[in-house]
C-alpha positions in Angstrom: -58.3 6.7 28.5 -60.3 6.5 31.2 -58.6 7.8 34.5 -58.6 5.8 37.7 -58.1 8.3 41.0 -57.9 6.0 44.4 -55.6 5.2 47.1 -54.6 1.9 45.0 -53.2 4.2 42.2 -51.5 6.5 43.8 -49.8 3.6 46.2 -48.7 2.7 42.4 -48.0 6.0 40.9 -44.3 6.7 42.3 -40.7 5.5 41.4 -38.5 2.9 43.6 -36.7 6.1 43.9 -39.0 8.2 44.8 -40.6 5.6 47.2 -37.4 5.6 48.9 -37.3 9.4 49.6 -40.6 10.2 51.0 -40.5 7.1 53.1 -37.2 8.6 55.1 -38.6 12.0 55.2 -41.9 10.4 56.4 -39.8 8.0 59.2 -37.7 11.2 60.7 -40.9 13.1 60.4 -42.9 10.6 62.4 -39.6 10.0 65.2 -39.4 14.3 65.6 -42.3 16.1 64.7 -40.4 18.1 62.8 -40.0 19.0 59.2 -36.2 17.1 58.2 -33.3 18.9 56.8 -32.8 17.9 52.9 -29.3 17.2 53.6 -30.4 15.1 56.5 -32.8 12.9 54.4 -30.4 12.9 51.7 -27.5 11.4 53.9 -29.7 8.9 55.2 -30.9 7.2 51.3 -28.2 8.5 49.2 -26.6 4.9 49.1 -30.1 3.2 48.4 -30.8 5.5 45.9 -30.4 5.2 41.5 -27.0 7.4 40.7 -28.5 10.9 39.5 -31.9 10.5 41.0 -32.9 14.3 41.9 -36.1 14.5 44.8 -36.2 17.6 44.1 -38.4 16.4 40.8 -40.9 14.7 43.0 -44.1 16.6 42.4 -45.1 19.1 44.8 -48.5 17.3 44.8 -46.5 14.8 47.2 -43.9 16.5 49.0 -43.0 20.1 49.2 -40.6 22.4 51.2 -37.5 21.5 49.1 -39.0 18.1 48.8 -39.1 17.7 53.1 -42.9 18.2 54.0 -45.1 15.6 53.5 -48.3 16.0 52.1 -51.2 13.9 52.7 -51.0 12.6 48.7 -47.6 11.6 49.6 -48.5 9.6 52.7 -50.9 7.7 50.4 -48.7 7.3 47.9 -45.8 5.3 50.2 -49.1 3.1 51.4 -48.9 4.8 55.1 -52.3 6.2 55.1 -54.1 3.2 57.0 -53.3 4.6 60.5 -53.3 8.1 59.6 -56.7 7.8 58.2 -57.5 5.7 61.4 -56.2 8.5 63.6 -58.0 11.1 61.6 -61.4 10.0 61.8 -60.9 9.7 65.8 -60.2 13.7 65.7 -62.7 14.7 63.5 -65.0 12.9 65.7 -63.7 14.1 68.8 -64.0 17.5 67.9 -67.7 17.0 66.4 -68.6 15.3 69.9 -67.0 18.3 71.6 -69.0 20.9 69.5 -72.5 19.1 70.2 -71.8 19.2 73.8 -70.8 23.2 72.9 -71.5 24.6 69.8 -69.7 28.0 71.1 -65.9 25.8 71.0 -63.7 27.7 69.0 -60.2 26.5 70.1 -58.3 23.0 69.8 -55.2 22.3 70.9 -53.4 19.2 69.7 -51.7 18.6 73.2 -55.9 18.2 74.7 -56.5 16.1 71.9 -53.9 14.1 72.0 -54.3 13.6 76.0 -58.2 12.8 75.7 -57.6 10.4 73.1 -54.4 8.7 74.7 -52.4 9.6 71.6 -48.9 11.0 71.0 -48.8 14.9 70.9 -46.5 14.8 68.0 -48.7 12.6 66.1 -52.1 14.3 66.5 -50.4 17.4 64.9 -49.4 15.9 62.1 -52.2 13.7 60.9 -54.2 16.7 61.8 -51.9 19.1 59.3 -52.0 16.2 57.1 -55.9 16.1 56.6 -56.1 19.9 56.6 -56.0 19.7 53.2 -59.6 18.6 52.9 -59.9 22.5 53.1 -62.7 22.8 56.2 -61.2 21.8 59.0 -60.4 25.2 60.5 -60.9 28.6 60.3 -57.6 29.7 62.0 -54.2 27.7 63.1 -50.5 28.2 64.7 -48.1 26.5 64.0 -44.5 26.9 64.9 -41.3 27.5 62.9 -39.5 24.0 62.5 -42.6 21.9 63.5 -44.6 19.8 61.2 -48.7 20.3 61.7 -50.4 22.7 63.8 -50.1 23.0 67.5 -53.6 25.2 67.7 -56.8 25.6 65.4 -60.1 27.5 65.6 -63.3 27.0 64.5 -65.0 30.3 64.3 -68.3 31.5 63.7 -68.2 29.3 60.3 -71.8 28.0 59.9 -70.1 25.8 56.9 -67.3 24.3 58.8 -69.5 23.7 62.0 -72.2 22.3 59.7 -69.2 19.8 58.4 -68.1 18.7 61.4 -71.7 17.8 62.7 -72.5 15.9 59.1 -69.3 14.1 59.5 -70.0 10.4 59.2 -66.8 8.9 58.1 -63.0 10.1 56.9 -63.5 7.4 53.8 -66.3 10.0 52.5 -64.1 13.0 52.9 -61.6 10.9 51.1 -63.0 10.0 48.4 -64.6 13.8 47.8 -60.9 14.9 47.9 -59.8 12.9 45.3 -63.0 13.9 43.3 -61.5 17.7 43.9 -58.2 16.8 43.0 -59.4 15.2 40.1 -60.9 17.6 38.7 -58.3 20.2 40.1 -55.5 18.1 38.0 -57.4 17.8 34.8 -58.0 21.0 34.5 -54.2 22.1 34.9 -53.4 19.3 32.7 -51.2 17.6 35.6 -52.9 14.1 35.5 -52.1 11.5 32.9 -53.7 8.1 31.9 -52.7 5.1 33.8 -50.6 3.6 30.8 -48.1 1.9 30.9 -47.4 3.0 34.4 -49.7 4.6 36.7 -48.1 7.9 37.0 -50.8 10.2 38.7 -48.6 13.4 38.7 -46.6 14.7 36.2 -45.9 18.2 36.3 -43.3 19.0 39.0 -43.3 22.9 39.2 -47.3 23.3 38.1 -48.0 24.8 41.6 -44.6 25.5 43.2 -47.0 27.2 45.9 -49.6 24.3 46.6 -52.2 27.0 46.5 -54.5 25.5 43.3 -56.6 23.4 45.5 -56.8 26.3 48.6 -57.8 28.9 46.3 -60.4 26.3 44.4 -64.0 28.2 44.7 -62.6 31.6 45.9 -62.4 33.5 42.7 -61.1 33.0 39.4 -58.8 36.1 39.6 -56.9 34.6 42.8 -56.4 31.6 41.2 -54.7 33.3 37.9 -52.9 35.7 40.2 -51.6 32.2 42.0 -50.7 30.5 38.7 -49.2 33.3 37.4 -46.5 33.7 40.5 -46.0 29.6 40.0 -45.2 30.2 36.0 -42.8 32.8 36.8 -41.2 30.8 39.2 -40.8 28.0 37.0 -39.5 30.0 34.1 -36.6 31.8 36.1 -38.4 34.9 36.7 -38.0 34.8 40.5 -38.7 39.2 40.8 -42.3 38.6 38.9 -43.2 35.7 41.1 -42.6 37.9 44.0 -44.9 40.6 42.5 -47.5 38.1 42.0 -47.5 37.1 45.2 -48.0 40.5 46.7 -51.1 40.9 44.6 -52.4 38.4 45.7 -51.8 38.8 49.5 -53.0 42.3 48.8 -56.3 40.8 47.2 -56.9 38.7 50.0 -56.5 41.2 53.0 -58.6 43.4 51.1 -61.1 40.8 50.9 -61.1 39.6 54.0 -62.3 43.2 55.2 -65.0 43.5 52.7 -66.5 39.8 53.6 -66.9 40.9 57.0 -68.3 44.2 55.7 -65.2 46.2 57.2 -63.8 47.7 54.2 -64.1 51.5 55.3 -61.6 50.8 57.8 -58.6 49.8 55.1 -60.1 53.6 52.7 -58.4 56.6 52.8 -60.4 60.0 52.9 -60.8 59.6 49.0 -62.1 55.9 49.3 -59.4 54.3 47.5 -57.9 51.4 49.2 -54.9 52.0 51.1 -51.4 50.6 50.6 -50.2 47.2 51.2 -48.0 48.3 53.9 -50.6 50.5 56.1 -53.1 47.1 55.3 -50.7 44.9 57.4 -50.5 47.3 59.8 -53.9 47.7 60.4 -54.1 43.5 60.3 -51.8 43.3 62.6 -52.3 45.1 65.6 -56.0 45.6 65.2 -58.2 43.1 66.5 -61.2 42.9 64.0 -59.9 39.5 63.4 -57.4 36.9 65.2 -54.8 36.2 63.4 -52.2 33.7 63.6 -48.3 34.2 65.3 -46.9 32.6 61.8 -49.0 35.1 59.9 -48.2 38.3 61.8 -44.4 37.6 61.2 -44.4 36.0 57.7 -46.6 39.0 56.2 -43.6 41.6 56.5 -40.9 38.9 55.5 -42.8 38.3 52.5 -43.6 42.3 51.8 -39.8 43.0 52.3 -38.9 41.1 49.6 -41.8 41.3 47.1 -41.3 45.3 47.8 -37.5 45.3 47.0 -38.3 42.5 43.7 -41.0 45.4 42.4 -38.7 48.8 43.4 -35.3 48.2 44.3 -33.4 48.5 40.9 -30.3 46.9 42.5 -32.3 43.9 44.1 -32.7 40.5 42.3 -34.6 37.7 43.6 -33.1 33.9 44.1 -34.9 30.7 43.7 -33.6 30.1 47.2 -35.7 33.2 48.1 -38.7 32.3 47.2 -38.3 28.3 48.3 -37.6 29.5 52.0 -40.8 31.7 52.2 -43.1 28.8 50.5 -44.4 27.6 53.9 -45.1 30.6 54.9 -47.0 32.1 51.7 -48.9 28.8 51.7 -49.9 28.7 55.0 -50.8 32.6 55.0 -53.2 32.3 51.9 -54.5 29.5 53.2 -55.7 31.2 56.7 -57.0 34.2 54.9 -59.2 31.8 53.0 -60.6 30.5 55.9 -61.1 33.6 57.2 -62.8 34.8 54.6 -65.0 31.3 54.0 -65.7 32.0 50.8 -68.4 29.0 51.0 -70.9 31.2 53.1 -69.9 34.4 51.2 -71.0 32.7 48.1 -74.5 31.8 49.2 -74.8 34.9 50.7 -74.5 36.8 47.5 -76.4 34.1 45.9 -79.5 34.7 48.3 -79.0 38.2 47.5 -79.3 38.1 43.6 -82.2 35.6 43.7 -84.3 38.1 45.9 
């Protein structure tokens, strides 16, 4: 069957149920600016919900953070997008007028934008998070524990995001390239099914328990395995393994965040070998070959405790809760390195260099 991906279908693609969940979280998000409590949310529907409905099954394609944070699919999916598509495409411009007027802007902040534009400070972050997920937006964001969307973001020395933001012509475009992505992105995990008898776009709750698929998309393959590999332990019980996965693939990323930028003697020991997670985050940390983010500098040795102590400490045994209260922050760490990184213009540059 042939498979229809629009805003029309996903507006058609959820339960009554489901509608009725990510509606509430969407309302208290919208009133706070915060990301709601579960029990919160769940208080506030449980009467209007069917007896034994569980939104902890809604995919994680729509909502995520023990089904509390909003994504940009989910928005869509409710039929809330008009005015956050509205509001987005008034940002993006703003910051594209700002850059031709001075290309050398790195840093945003949503409390400017929202003051230039006559906008709510709350609301700029989140349609701003919200649209992140196009995946060029930013080189480098803050956010702050609690808060929904980003409070800061940079734009670097990216020729590939500033070339975006100056060939930005309309949000529609970007939109319609995103669902082309996810598209794509879903067929190939086998998440997408036909529109028959009911337009269900996403199936497969626990497929990316991380939302990393579509952040890692044209890095490497290996990231990507590492990725699903953490999600399949995760959905099969195997909470320890996930954590090693995850690890990896932090370590992967610091390491080639440093080689990108052609840094990688600075992470060797005297032998060249590449030195050990722990003296990595050390060296990310407090040196400053690169700026990174409040979130990441804390969530990195949260994240190393644990995935250290799942790999080594014969006593320790990961939760389930474990892993769901550090998804935010593994997401949104991966996610900065691969802006960092830019894969994009590391890809052409080793391109130009094999066709010389």
């Amino acid at each position: 069957m042939s498979m229809i991906y629009s805003v029309e279908a996903l507006e058609n693609s959820i339960t009554k149920d489901e509608k009725i969940w990510l509606t509430k979280v969407w309302e208290l998000t919208k009133q706070t600016g915060q990301i709601p409590k579960h029990k919160e949310v769940y208080i506030a529907v449980s009467n209007k919900m069917s007896m034994g409905f569980n939104p902890l099954t809604i995919s994680d394609t729509l909502v995520r953070e023990k089904a509390t944070f909003l994504r940009l699919f989910g928005v869509i999916a409710i039929g809330e997008s008009k005015e956050v598509l509205e509001t987005s495409d008034r940002i993006i411009k703003y910051v594209q007028n700002s850059l031709k007027k001075n290309i050398f802007q790195e840093e945003f902040t949503s409390d400017k934008i929202a003051r230039d534009l006559g906008l709510s400070e709350i609301w700029t972050r989140i349609v701003f998070s919200l649209i992140s997920e196009f995946g060029w937006l930013w080189n480098q964001a803050g956010s702050r524990i609690g808060e929904y969307g980003y409070y800061q973001f940079e734009i670097r020395d990216s020729p590939e995001t500033i070339t975006n933001y100056l060939n930005y012509s309309s949000i529609h475009h970007d939109l319609t390239d995103y669902f082309k992505k996810a598209e794509k992105w879903g067929l190939e995990k086998g998440i997408f099914t036909a529109l028959s008898p009911r337009p269900n776009i996403i199936s497969n709750v626990e497929s990316d328990f991380l939302g990393l698929e579509m952040i890692l998309d044209n890095t490497r393959g290996y990231l990507s395995k590492i990725s699903m590999q953490a999600c399949k332990c995760y959905k099969h019980g195997l909470y320890d393994a996930s954590f090693v996965m995850i690890r990896k693939l932090l370590e992967a990323l610091i390491i080639e965040l440093f080689e990108r930028h052609g840094m990688q003697e600075m992470i060797k020991d005297g032998e060249s070998n590449y030195l050990m997670l722990s003296k990595l985050i050390d060296i990310l940390r407090v040196g400053k070959s690169f700026e990174i983010s409040r979130n990441t500098k804390s969530s990195l040795p949260r994240i190393k405790k644990l995935a250290d102590s799942s790999a080594h400490n014969r006593k320790f045994s990961a939760q389930k809760a474990d892993l769901d209260d550090l998804r935010d922050d593994i997401r949104m760490t991966v996610e900065e390195f691969v802006h960092l990184i830019d894969y994009g213009s590391w890809n052409n540059i080793i391109l130009n260099k094999n066709s010389l």
